[in-house]
TIDO-293742 format. One record per residue (C-alpha): residue in three letters; x, z, y; residue number from 1. Coordinates in Angstrom, 2 decimals. Example, Ala and Ser with C-alpha at 12.3 -4.5 7.8 and 13.67 -1.06 7.14 Angstrom:
R; resn; x; z; y; resi
R; ALA; 12.30; 7.80; -4.50; 1 .
R; SER; 13.67; 7.14; -1.06; 2 .
//
This chain:
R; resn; x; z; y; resi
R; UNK; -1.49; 15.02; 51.09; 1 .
R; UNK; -2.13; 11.70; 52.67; 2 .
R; UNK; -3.06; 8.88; 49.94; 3 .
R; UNK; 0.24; 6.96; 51.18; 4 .
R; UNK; 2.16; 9.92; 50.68; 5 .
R; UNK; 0.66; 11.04; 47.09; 6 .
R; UNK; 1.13; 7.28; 45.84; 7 .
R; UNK; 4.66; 7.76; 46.82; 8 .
R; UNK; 4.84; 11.13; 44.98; 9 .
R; UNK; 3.43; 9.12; 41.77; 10 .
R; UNK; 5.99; 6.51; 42.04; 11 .
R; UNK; 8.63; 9.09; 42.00; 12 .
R; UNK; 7.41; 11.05; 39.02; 13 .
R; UNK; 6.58; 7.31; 37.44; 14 .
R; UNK; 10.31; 6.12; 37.92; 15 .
R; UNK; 11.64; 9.72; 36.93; 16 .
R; UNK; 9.58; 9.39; 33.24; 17 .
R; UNK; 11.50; 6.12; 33.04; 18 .
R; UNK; 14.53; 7.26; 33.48; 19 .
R; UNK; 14.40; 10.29; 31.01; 20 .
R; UNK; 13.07; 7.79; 28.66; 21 .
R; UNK; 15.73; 5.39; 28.88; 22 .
R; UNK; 18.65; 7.88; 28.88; 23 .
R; UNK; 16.74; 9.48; 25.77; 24 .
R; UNK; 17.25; 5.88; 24.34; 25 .
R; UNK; 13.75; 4.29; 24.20; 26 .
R; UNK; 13.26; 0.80; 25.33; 27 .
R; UNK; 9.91; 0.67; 26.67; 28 .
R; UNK; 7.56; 3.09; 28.17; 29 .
R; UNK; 4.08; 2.22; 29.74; 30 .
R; UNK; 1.24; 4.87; 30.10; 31 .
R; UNK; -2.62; 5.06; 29.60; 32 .
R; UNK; -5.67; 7.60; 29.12; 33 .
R; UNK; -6.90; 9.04; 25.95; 34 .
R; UNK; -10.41; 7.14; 26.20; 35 .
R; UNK; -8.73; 3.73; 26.44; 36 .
R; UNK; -9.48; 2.46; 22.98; 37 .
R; UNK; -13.16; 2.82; 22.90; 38 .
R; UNK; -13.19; -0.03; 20.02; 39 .
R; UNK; -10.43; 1.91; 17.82; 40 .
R; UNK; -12.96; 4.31; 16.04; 41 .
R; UNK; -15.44; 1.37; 15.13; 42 .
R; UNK; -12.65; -0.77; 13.15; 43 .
R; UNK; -11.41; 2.53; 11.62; 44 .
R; UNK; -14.65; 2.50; 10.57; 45 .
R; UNK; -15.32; -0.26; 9.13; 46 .
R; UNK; -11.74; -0.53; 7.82; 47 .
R; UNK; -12.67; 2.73; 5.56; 48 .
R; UNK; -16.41; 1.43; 4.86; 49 .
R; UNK; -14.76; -1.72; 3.13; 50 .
R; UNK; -12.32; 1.08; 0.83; 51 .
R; UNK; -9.19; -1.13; 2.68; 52 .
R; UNK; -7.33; 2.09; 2.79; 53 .
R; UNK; -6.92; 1.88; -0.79; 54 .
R; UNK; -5.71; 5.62; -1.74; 55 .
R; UNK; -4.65; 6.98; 1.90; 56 .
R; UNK; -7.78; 9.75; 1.45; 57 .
R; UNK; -6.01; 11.18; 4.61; 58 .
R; UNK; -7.08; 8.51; 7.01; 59 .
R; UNK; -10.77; 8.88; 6.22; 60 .
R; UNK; -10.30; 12.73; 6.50; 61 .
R; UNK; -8.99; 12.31; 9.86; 62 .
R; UNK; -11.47; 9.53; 11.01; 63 .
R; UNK; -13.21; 11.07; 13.57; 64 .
R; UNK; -10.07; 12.63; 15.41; 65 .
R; UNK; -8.15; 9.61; 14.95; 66 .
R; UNK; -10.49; 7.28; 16.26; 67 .
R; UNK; -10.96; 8.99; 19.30; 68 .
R; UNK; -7.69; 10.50; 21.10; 69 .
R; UNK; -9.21; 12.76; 23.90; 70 .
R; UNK; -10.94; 14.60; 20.20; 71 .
R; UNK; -7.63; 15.38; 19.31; 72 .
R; UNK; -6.31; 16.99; 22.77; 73 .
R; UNK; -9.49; 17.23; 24.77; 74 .
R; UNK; -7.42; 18.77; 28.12; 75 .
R; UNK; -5.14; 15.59; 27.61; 76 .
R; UNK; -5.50; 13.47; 30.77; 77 .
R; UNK; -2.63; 10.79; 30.11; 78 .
R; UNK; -0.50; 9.75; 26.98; 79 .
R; UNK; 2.79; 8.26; 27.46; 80 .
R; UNK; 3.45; 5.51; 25.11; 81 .
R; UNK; 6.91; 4.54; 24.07; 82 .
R; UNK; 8.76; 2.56; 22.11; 83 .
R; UNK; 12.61; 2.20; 20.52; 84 .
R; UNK; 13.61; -0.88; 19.27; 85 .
R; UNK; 14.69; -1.40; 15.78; 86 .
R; UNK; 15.65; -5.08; 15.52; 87 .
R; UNK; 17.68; -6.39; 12.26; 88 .
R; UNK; 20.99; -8.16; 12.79; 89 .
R; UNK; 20.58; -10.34; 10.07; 90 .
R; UNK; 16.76; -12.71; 9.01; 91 .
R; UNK; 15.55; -9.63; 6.71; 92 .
R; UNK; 14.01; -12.69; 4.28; 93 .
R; UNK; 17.24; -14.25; 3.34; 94 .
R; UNK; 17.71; -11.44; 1.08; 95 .
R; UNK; 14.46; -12.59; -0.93; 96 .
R; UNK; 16.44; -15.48; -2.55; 97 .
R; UNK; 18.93; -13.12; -3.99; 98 .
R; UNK; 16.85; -12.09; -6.89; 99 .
R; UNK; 19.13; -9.50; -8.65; 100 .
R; UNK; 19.45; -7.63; -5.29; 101 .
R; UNK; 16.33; -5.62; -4.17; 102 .
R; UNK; 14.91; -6.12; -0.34; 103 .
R; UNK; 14.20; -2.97; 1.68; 104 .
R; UNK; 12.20; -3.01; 4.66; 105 .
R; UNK; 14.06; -2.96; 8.05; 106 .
R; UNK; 12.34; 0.25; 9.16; 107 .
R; UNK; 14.14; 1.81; 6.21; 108 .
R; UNK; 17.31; 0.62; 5.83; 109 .
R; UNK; 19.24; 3.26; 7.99; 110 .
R; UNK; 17.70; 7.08; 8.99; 111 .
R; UNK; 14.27; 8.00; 8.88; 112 .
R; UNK; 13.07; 7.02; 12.37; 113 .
R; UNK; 10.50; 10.05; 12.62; 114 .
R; UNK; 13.72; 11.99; 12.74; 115 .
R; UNK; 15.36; 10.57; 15.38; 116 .
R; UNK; 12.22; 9.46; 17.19; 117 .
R; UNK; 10.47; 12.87; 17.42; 118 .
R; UNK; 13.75; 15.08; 19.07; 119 .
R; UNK; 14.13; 12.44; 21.50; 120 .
R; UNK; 10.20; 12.84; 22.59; 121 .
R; UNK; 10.26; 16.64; 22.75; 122 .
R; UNK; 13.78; 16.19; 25.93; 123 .
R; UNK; 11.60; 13.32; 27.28; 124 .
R; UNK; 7.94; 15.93; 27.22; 125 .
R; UNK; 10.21; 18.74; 27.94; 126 .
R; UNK; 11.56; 17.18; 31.19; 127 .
R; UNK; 8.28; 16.34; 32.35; 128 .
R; UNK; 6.70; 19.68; 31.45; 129 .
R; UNK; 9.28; 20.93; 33.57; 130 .
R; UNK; 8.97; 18.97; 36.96; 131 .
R; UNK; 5.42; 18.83; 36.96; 132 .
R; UNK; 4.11; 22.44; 35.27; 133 .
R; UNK; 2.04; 20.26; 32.89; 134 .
R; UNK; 0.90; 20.94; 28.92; 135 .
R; UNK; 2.37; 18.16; 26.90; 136 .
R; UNK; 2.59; 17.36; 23.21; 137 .
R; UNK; 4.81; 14.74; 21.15; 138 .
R; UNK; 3.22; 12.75; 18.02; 139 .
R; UNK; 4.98; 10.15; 16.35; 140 .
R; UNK; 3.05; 9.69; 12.74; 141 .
R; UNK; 2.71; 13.58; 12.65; 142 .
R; UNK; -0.98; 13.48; 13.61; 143 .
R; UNK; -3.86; 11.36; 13.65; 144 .
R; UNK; -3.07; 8.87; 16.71; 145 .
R; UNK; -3.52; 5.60; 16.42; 146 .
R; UNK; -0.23; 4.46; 18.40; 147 .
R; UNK; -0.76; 0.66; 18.09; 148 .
R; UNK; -4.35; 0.62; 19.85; 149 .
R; UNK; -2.80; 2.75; 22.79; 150 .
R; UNK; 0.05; 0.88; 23.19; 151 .
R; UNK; -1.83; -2.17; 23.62; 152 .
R; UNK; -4.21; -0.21; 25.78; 153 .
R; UNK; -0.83; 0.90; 27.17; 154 .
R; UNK; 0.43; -2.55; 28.03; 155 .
R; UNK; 3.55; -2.23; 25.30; 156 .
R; UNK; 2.38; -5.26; 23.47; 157 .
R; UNK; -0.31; -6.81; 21.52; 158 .
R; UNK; -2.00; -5.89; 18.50; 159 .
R; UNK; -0.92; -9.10; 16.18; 160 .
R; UNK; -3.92; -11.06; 13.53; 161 .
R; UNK; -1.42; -9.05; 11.08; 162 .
R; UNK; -2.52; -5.81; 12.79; 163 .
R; UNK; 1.02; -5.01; 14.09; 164 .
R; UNK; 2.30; -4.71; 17.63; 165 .
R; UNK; 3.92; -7.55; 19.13; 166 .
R; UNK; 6.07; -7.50; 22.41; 167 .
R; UNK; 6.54; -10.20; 24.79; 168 .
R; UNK; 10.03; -8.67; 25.13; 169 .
R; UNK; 11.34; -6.99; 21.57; 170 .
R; UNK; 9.10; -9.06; 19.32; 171 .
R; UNK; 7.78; -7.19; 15.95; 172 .
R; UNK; 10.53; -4.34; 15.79; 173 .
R; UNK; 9.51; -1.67; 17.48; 174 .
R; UNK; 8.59; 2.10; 16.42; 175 .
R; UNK; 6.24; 3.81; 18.68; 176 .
R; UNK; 6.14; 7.59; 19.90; 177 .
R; UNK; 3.34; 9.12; 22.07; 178 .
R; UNK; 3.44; 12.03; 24.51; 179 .
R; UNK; -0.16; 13.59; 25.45; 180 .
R; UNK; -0.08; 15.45; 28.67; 181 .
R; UNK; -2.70; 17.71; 30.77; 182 .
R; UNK; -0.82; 15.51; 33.87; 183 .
R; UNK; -3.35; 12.94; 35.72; 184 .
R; UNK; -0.70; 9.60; 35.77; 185 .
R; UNK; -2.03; 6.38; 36.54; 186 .
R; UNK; -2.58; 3.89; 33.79; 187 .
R; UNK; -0.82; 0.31; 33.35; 188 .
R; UNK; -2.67; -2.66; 32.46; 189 .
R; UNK; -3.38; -3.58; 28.79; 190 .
R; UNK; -1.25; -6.39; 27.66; 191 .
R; UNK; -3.68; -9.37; 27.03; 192 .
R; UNK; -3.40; -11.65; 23.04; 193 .
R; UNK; -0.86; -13.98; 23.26; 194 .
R; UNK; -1.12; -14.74; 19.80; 195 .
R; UNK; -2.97; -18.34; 20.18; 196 .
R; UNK; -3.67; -20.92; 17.18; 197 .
R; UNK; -0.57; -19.52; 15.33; 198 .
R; UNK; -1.37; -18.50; 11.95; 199 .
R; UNK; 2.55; -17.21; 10.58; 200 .
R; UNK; 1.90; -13.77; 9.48; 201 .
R; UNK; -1.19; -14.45; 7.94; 202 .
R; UNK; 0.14; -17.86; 5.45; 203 .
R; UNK; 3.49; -16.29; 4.75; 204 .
R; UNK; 1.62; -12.91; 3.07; 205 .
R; UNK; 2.33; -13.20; -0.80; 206 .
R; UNK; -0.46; -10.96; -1.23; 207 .
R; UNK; -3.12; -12.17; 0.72; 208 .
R; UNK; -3.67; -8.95; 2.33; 209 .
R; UNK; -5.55; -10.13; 5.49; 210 .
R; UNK; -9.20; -10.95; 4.67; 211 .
R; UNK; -9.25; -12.82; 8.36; 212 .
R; UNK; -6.97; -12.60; 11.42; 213 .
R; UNK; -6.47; -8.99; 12.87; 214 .
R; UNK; -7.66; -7.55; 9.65; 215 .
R; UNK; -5.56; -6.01; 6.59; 216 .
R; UNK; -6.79; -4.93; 3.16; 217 .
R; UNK; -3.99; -2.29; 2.40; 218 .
R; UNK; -4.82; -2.35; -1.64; 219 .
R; UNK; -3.20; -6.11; -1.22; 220 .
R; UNK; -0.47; -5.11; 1.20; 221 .
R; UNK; 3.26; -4.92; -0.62; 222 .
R; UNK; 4.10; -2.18; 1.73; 223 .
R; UNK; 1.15; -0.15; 0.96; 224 .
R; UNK; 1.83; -0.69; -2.49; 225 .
R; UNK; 5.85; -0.02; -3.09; 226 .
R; UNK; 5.17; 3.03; -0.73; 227 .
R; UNK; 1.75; 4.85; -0.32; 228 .
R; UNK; 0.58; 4.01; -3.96; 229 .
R; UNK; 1.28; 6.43; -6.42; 230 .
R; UNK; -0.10; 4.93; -9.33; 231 .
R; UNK; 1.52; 2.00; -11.41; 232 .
R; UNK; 1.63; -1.62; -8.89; 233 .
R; UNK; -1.64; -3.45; -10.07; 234 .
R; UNK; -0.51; -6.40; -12.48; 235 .
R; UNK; -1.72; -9.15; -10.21; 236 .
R; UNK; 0.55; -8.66; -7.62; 237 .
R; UNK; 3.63; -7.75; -9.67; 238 .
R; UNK; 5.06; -11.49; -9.49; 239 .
R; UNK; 4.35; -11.79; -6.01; 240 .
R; UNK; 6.17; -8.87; -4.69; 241 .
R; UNK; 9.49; -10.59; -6.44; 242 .
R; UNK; 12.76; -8.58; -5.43; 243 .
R; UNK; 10.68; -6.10; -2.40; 244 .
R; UNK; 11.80; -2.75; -3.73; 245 .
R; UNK; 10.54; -1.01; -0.27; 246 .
R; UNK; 7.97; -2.81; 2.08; 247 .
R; UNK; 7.79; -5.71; 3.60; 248 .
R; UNK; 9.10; -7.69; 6.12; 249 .
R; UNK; 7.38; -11.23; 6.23; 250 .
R; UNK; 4.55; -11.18; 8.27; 251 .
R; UNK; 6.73; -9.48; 11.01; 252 .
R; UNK; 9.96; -11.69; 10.59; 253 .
R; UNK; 7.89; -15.10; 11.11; 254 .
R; UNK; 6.44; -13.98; 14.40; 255 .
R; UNK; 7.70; -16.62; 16.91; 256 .
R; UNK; 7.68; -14.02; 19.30; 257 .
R; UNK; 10.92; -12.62; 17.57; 258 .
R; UNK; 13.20; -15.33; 19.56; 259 .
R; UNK; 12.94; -12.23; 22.35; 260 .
R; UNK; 13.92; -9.53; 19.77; 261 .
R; UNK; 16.86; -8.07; 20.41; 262 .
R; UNK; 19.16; -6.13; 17.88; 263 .
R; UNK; 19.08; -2.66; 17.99; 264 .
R; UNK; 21.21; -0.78; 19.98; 265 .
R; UNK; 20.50; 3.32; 18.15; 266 .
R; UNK; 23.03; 3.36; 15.99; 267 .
R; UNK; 20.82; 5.70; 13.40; 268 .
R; UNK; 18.22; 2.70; 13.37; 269 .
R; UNK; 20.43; 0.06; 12.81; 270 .
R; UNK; 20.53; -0.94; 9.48; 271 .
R; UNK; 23.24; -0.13; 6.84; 272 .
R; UNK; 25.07; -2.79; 4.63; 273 .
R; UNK; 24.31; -1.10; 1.52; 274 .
R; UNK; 20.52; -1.24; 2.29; 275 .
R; UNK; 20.18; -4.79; 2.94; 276 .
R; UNK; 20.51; -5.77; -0.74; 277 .
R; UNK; 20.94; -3.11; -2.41; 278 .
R; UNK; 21.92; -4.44; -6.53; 279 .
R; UNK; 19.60; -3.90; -9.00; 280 .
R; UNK; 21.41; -2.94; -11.49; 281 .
R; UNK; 22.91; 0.16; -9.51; 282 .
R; UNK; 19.60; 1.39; -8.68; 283 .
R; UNK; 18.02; 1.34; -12.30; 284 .
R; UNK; 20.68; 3.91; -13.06; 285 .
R; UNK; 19.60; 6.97; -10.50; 286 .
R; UNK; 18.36; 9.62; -11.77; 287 .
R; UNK; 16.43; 11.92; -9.60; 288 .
R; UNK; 19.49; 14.14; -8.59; 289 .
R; UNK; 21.64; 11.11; -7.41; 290 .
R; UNK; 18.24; 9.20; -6.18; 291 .
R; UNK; 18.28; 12.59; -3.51; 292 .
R; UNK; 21.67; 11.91; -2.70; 293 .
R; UNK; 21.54; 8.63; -2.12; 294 .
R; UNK; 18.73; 8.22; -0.04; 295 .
R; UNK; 19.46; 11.75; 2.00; 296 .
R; UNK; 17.96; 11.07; 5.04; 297 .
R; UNK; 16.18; 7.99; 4.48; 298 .
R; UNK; 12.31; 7.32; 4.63; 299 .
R; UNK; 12.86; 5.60; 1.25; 300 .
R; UNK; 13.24; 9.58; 0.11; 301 .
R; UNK; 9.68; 10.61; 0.33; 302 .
R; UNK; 8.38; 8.57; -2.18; 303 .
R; UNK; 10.86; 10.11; -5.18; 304 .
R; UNK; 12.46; 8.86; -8.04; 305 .
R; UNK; 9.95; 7.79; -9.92; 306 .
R; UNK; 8.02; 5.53; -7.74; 307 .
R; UNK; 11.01; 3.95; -6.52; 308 .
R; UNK; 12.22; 2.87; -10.22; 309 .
R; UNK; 8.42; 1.70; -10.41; 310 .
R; UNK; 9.62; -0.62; -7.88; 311 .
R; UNK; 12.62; -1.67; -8.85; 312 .
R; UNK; 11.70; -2.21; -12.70; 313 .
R; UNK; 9.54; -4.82; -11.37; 314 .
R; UNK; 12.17; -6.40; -9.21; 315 .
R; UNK; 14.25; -6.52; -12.69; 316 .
R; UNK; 11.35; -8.23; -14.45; 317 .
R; UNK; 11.29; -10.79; -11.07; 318 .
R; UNK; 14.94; -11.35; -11.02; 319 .
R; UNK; 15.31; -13.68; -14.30; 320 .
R; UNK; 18.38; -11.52; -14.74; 321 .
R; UNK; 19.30; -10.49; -18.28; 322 .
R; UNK; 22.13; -8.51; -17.80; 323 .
R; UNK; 18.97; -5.81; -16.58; 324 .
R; UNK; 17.49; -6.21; -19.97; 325 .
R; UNK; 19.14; -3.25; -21.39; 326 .
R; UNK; 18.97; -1.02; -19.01; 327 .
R; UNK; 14.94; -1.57; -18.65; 328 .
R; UNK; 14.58; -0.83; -22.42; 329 .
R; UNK; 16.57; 2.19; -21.59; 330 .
R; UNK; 14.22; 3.25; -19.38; 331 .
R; UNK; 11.02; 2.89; -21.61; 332 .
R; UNK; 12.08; 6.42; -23.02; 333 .
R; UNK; 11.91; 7.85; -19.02; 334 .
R; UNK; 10.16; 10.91; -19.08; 335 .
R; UNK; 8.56; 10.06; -16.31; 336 .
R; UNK; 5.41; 7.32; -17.67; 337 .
R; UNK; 5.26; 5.19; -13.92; 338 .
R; UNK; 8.72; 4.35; -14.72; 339 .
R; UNK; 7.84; 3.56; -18.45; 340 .
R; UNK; 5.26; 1.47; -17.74; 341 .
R; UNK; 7.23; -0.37; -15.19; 342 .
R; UNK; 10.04; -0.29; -17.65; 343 .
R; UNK; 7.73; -2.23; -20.39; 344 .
R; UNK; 6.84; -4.91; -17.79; 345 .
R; UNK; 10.20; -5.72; -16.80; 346 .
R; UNK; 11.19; -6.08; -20.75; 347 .
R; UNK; 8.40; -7.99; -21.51; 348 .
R; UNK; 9.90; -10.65; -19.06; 349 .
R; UNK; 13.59; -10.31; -20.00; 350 .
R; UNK; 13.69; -9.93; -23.03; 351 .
R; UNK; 13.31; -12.26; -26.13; 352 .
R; UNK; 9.99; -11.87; -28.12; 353 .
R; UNK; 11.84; -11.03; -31.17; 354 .
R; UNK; 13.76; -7.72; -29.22; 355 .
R; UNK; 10.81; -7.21; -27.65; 356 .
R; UNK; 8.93; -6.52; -30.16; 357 .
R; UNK; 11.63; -4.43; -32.04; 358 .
R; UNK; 11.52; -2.66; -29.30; 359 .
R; UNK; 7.76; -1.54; -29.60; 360 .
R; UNK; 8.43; -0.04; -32.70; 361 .
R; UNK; 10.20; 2.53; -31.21; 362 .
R; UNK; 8.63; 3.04; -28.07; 363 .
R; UNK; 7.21; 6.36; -26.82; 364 .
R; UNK; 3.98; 7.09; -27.67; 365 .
R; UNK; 1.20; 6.98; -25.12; 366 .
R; UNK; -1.92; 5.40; -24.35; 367 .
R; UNK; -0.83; 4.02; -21.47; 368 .
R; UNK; 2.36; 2.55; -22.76; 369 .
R; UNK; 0.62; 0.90; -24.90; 370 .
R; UNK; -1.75; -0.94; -22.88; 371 .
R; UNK; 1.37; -1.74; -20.70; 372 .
R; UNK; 2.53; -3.38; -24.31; 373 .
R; UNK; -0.41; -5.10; -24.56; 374 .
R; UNK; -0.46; -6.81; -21.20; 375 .
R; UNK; 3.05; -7.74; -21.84; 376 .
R; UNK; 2.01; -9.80; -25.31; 377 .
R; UNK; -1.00; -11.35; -22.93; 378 .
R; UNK; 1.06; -12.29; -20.29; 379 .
R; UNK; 4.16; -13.99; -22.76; 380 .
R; UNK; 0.79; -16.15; -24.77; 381 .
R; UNK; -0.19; -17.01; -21.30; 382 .
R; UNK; 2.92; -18.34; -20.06; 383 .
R; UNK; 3.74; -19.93; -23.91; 384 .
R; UNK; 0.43; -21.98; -23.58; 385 .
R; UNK; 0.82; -23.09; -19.75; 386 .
R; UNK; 4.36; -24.17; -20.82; 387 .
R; UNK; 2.36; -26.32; -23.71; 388 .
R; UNK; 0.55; -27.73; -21.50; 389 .
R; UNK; 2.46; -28.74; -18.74; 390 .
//
């Protein structure tokens, strides 16, 4: 085959991927090669030296694979990188002002997107297994691939100083899918920084959870710890995670390069009115039978019951809102003790000292409780005396 003729061939299978990607409903698809991110498995590196992965043991585990694609396929000549767009209709931080409602991340306020990402890779892969006689496999979170390095390698976007892709055309919303193939495609050129002088994402963190641009500590990050921390939410960042109940939003909302973003056109991505701000007070009652139900289908259902009233106990205690008060002390006696602890917390905020500390006397007895107790006192003297002095 002449080179004229087998650049012409390329083109057609090119445009063909394309077109099986858009009619499977992605929004973007660029290829690259599996070596393309030769500086992914040194900040992995250093990311897990530092201990920034807080409890996610499974990232350091899966280092070596992870920060080297062609490891994890080695007959992989090409991965196609693609994106769906999952843009809100509404400014996701308006719903921070409304303190007895609880803010869910955009990414979870409709289906799980693995879900409805994952069949839609396997018709795209399947197609092109087909025409071309090629191996191919589909990833989207469901192995070690670092998507956002490839799709910068890939020319989707940019990797952002908060660590997150941005697009020149969809902005910050946009979940990623990869397929690997054995097929020999030609690469696209990496999309270059565009994010200047602008500092957004990193001031607007309440956390702090970027040490320095492109960096994150994820034992500071809200969304690491409403969602992949199974332990009780440190105390110093219970105030500043106010009414987030699942993730957060702000350091991909204040991108400037959202005035492309577009709303999102997969109905099972879009999100729900009930998510958006969801009341507080309904989601204290769940128990773990109607916390299934309710979030059937939801990414919000992996983390269970109990971890998700962790969360919202401390919205309570945020919200100023004493018509939660009772329902808090209620949950004290939880079986489960994340929620208790939580639960302790959020009373010693809304309710009076004197109830508060009728309450101790009949609280359930553990050690942990009680230390939960104790920082409650602390944190009441603490607020008495700057009140004093102010």
């Amino acid at each position: 085959m002449s080179p004229t003729a087998a650049q012409a061939d390329t083109g057609r299978l090119r445009a063909f991927i394309e077109g099986e990607a858009v009619k499977a409903g992605f929004d973007v698809v660029r290829i690259t090669h599996p070596a393309a991110t030769p500086q992914a498995a040194g900040r992995l590196s250093e990311f897990l030296a530092e201990g920034r992965h807080g409890s996610m043991d499974w990232l350091a585990e899966t280092a070596e694979r992870r920060g080297a694609p062609a490891r994890l396929w080695p007959d992989a000549r090409s991965v196609i990188m693609l994106g769906m767009n999952y843009g809100p209709s509404h400014d996701p931080l308006s719903v921070l002002s409304e303190r007895s409602a609880g803010a869910v991340s955009v990414y979870a306020q409709n289906r799980d997107y693995h879900d409805v990402m994952k069949g839609r890779l396997k018709l795209v892969a399947s197609k092109l297994a087909a025409r071309t006689g090629a191996d191919v496999k589909v990833f989207v979170d469901t192995a070690p691939v670092m998507e956002k390095p490839l799709a910068e390698a890939a020319g989707l976007g940019w990797q952002g100083k908060h660590t997150n892709l941005v697009s020149r055309d969809l902005g910050s919303w946009l979940f990623l899918g990869s397929i690997f193939t054995t097929a020999q495609l030609p690469p696209d050129e990496p999309e270059k920084d565009h994010c200047g002088s602008c500092r957004a994402c990193l001031d607007v963190c309440p956390t702090d959870a970027f040490p320095a641009p492109y960096q994150l500590d994820a034992r500071r990050c809200i969304s690491y710890l409403t969602i992949e921390n199974k332990g009780p939410i440190p105390h110093e960042f219970r105030e500043a995670i106010g009414n987030r109940i699942y993730g957060c939003d702000d350091c991909l909302a204040v991108c400037p390069w959202n005035k492309f973003a577009r709303t999102a056109s997969e109905a099972k991505l879009a999100g729900r009115d009930d998510r958006r701000a969801p009341a507080l007070a309904d989601l204290l009652e769940l128990d773990d039978a109607a916390f299934r139900q309710t979030f059937s289908g939801s990414p919000i259902k992996r983390i269970g019951r109990d971890r998700f009233l962790r969360n919202v106990l401390i919205a309570a205690g945020n919200s100023g809102d004493a018509r939660l008060a009772e329902r808090c002390a209620e949950l004290m006696r939880d079986a489960s003790a994340l929620v208790r602890g939580a639960a302790i917390w959020a009373c010693g905020r809304l309710l009076a000292p004197e109830e508060f500390e009728r309450r101790h006397v009949d609280r359930v007895t553990d050690p942990e409780d009680e230390r939960e107790w104790e920082w409650a006192r602390r944190m009441r003297a603490t607020r008495r005396s700057e009140r004093v002095d102010a």
